[in-house]
N, C-alpha and C positions, 0 to 999 in steps of 0.2 A: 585618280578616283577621289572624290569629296568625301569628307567625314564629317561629321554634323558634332561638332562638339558643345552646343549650348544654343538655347534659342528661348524667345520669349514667350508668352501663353498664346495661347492663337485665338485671333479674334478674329472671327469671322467676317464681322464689317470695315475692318480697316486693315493696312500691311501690318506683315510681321519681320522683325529682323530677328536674323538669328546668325551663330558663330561658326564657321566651317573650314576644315582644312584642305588646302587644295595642294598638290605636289609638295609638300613642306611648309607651306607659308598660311599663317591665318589671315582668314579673308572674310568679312561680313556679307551675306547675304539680304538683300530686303525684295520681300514678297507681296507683290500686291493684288489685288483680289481683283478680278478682269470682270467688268459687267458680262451678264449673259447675253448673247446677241439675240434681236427682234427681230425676224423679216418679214419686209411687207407679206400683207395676204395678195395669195396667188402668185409668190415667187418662185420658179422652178427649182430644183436642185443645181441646177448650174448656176440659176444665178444666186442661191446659195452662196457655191461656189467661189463666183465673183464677189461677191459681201467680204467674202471671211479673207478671201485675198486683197482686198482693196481696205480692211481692217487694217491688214496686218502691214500698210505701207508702200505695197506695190503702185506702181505706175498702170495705164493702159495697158502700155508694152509691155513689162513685164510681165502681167495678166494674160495676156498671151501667148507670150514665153512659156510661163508653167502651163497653161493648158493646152499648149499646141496648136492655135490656132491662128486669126488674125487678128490685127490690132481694131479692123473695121467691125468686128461679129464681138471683140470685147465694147467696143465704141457701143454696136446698138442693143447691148446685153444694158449694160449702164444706162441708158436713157431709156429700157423697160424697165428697172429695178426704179430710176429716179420717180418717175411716172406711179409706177406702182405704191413708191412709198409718198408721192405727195411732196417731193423735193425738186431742189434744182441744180445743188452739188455734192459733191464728196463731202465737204465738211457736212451739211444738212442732212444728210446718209447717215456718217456716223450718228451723228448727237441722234438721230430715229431711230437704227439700231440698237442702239447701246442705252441711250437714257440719260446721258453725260453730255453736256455742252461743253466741249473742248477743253484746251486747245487740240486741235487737232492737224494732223502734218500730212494728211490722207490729200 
């Protein structure tokens, strides 16, 4: 279990670092503030879904993996969401979602 032994003022637009004990050992934390995610207009929940997993570093495949399905139905989930939002890849995705121009590993 972590114990938070010291930490900086928190500012809402930028990270915060702060001090924390983890099994015996001090260990600095840094916290950074996640843009809110955009989705295009008239994106389902699923392809919600797909966004926030395709945020978060997944592959195709893996995106199928966690939802159970195929990698084809995530394939033409992606090319509604790209359409939708007026892009043409993953990185042009994020920077639309998020508002942040990379880097991105997506």
């Amino acid at each position: 279990m972590a114990e938070t032994l010291r930490g900086g003022e928190r500012d809402e637009a930028g990270p915060q670092v702060s001090c924390a004990r983890f099994e015996g050992e001090e260990v600095f934390v840094l916290s950074v503030p996640v843009p809110e995610v955009r989705y295009p207009e008239g994106a389902t929940r699923a392809e919600h879904e797909v966004i926030d997993l395709l945020l978060d570093g997944n592959t195709s495949q893996g995106i199928a993996q966690l939802r159970d399905t195929s990698v084809r139905t995530v394939t033409t989930q992606l090319a509604e969401i790209y359409r939708k939002a007026g892009v043409r890849s993953s990185r042009q995705l994020a920077a639309f979602t998020t508002g942040v121009d990379g880097p991105w590993t997506v």
